[in-house]
N, C-alpha and C positions, 0 to 999 in steps of 0.2 A: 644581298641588299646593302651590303656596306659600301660599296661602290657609288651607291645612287644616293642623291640630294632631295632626299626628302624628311619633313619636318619628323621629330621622334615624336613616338605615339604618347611620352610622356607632357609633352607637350601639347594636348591634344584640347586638355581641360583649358588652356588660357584661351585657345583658338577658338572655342566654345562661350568663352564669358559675356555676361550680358553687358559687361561694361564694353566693349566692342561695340555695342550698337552707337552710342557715342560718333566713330568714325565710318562705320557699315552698318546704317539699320536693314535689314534684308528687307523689310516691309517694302521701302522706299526704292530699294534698287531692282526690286525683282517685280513691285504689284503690275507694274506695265505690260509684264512678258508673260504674264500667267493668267490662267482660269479654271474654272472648276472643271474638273472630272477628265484631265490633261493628265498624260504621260510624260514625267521630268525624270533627268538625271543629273545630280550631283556630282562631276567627275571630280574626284583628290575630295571628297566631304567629308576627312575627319572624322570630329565627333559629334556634327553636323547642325555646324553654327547653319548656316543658311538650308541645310535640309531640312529640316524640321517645320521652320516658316513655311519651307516650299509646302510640305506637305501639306500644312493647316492652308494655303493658300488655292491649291490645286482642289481640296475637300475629301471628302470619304470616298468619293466617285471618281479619284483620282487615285493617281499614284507616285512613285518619287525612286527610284531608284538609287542609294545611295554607294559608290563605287570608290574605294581606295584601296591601297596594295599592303594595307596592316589591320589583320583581322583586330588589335587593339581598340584602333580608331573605329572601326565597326562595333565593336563589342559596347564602345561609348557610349557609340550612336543610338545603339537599340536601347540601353537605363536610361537615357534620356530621352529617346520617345516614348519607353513604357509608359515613367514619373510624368508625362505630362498627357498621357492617356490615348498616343498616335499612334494608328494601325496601320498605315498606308505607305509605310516604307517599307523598301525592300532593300537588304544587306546586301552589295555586294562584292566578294574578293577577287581582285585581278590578279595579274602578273605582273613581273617590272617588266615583261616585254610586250605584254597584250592587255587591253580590256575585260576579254574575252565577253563583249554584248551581242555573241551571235543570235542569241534564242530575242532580245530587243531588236533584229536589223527593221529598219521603218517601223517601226511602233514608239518611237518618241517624240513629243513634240518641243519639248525643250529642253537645251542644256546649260550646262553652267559649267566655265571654267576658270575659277576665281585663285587669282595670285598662286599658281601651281604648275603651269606651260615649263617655265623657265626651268623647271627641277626635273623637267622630260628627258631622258637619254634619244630616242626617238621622237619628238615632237609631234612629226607630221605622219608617223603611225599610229597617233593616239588621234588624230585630228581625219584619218581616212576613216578608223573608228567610230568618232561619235558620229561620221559625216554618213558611214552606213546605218547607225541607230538609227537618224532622226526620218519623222514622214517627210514626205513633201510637204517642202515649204514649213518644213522645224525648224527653228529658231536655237541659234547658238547668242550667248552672252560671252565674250571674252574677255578676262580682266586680269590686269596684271599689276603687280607694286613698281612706281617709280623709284623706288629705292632702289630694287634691284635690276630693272630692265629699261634703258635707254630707251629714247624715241626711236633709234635706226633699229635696234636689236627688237621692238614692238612690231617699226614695220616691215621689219624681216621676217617674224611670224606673219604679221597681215598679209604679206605678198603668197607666205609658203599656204596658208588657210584659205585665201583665194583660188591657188592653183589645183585645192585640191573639188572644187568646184561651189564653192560659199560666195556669194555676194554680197558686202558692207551693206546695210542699211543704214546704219548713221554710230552713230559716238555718244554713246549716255555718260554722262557728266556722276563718277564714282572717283569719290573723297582720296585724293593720294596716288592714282589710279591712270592707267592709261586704260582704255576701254571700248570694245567695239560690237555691235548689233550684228551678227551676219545670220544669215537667210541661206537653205538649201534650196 
């Protein structure tokens, strides 16, 4: 794992802070794409700054699968749903070279891929991935930091996440962000 560009799990508590809501309230970027009693995934969720919301947002009759490659950040994730009393997520550990969301293929309806593409060794393996999760006509949110990913290096993923058969829906307007709607 020393090879791969992903954030340390110590790290994991700032990516988590409520002072974030500030710049990302998850309320606001995610209430559009969700409903109650939905099957969501988290892909790269930390300690599960916006998993949590999702969860409280989807409802008990939902669910939320939270996906990163450091059981740490997992470990997070669950004292932070315990402490606020969430049963509806589901931990779970990848690989750096797979998701591994076989036992999910079509059974998701939403994903989320916030400021974490860029740290991909394989991109467009994580992205045939979530594209086999999701049902028909699942909804992907893709978000990325303008700090670190140019408009060309943005729509070079858009073009590689189209080919793998996603259709743009439109561009939600996220703080700092470049960001895009697509549709299976």
């Amino acid at each position: 794992m020393a090879n791969l560009r992903v954030c340390p799990w110590q790290g994991g508590a700032l990516l988590a802070s409520s002072v974030r809501k500030v710049l990302h309230n998850p309320t606001n970027i995610l209430r559009p794409h969700l409903s109650d009693g939905i099957a969501a995934a988290d892909i790269g969720c930390a300690m599960g700054y916006f998993t949590i919301p999702i969860a409280e947002m989807v409802g008990n009759s939902g669910k939320v699968i939270g996906v990163d490659l450091q059981q740490q950040m997992l470990d997070g994730l669950m004292r932070r749903a315990d402490k606020n009393g969430i049963t509806n997520i589901i931990p779970h550990l990848c690989k750096p070279d797979t998701l591994s969301l076989d036992e999910w293929a079509g059974k998701v309806d939403f994903a989320l891929i916030f400021w974490m593409l860029h740290e991909v060794p394989d991109s467009e393996r994580l992205i045939r991935e979530v594209y086999a999760a999701l049902s028909d006509h699942g909804i992907l949110l893709f978000v990325e930091p303008r700090g670190h990913v140019t408009e060309k290096q943005f729509s070079k993923s858009l073009d590689m996440i189209t080919s793998v058969g996603f259709k743009r829906t439109m561009s939600p307007k996220v703080r700092f962000s470049r960001s895009a709607l697509l549709e299976k």
